[in-house]
C-alpha positions as CSV (number, residue, x, y, z in Angstrom):
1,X,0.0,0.0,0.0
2,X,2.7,2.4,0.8
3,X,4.7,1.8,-2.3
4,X,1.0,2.2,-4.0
5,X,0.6,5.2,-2.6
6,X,4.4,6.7,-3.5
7,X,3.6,5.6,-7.4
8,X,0.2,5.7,-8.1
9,X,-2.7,3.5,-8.1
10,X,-2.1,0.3,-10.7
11,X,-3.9,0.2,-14.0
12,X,-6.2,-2.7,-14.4
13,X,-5.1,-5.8,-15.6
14,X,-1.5,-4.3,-15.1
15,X,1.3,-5.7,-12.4
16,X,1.0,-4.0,-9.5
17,X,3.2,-0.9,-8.5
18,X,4.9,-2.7,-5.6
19,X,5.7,-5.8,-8.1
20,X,9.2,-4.0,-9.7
21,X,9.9,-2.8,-6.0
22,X,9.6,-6.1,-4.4
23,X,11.6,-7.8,-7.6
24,X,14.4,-4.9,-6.7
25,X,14.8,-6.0,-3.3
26,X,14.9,-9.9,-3.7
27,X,17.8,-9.1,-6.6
28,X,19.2,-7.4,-4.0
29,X,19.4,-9.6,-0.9
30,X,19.7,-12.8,-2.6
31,X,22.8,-11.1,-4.5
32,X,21.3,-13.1,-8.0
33,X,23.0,-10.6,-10.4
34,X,26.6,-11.5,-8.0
35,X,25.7,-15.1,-9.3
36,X,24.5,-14.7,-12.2
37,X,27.7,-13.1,-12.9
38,X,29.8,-15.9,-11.7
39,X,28.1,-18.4,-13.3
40,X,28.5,-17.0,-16.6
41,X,32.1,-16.4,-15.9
42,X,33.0,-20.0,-14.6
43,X,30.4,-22.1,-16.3
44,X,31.5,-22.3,-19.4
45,X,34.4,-23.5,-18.4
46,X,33.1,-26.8,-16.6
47,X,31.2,-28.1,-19.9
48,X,32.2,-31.4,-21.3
49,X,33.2,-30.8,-24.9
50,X,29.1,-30.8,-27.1
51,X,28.0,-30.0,-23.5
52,X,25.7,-27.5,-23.1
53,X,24.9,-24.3,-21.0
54,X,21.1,-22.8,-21.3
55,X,19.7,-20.0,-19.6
56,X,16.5,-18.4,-18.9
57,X,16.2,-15.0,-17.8
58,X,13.1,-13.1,-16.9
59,X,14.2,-9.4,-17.3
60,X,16.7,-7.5,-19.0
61,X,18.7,-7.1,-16.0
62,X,19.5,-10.6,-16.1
63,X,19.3,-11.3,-19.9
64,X,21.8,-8.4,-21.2
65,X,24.8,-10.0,-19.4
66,X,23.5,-13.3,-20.4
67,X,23.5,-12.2,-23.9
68,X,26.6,-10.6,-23.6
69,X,28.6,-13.5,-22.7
70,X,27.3,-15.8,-25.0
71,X,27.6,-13.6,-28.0
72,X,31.3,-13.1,-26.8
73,X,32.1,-17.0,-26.1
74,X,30.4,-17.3,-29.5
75,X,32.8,-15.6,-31.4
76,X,35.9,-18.1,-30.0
77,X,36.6,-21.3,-31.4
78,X,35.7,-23.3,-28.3
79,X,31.8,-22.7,-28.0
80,X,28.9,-22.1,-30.5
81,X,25.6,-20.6,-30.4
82,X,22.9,-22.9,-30.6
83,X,20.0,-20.3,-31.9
84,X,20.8,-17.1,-33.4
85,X,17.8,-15.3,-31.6
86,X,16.3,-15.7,-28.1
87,X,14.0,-18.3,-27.7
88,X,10.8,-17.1,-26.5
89,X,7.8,-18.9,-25.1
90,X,4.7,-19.7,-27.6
91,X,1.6,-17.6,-27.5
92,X,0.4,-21.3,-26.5
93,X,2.4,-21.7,-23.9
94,X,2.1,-18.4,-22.6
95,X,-2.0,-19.0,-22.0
96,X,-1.4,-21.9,-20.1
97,X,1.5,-20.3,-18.0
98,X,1.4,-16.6,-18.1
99,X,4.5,-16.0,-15.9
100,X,6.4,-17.3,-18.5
101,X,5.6,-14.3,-20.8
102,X,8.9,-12.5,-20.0
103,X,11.3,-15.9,-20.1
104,X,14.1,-15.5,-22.9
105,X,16.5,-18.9,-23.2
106,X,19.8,-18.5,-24.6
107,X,21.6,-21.1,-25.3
108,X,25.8,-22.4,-26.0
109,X,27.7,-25.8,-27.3
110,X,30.9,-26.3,-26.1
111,X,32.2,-27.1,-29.7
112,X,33.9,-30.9,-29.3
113,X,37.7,-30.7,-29.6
């Protein structure tokens, strides 16, 4: 109610003003973009040569680095892009799950040596 209050009422149908709030603090305690950022820095590293690495990110806080790292490890010898464009969930699947609406996968290969 109070951050309601601070930003306005929410529009119908619409996420509710403390939704982006609440998301900013859970980031923040939980330290995800601290992990996010060492996973994407060591895990590569651990895959078995045609092993894998697939993420799924939920906002563009999480997916730019994500993106980042893949196009870069992309453009070595060592790993491979699996899809050229973010993988985004179906209008299908989004009716049946709607939180999935914002999920981008990305996906590398380790290329076999």
């Amino acid at each position: 109610a109070i951050v309601e209050r601070a930003l306005g009422a929410h529009r119908r149908g619409g996420a509710h003003p403390a939704t982006r709030t609440f998301q900013a603090l859970r980031i923040a305690v939980n330290h995800e973009m601290e992990s996010l950022a060492a996973l994407l820095r060591d895990g590569p590293a651990l895959l078995n040569p045609g092993g894998r690495m697939l993420v799924i990110s939920y906002h563009s806080l999480e997916d730019r680095p994500v993106k980042e790292r893949f196009r870069d490890l992309a453009h070595t010898e060592d790993y491979t892009a699996i899809s050229r464009k973010v993988i985004k969930p179906s209008v299908a699947e989004t009716a049946r799950n709607p939180r999935a609406r914002s999920a981008k996968l990305r996906c590398i290969e380790r290329s076999a040596q």
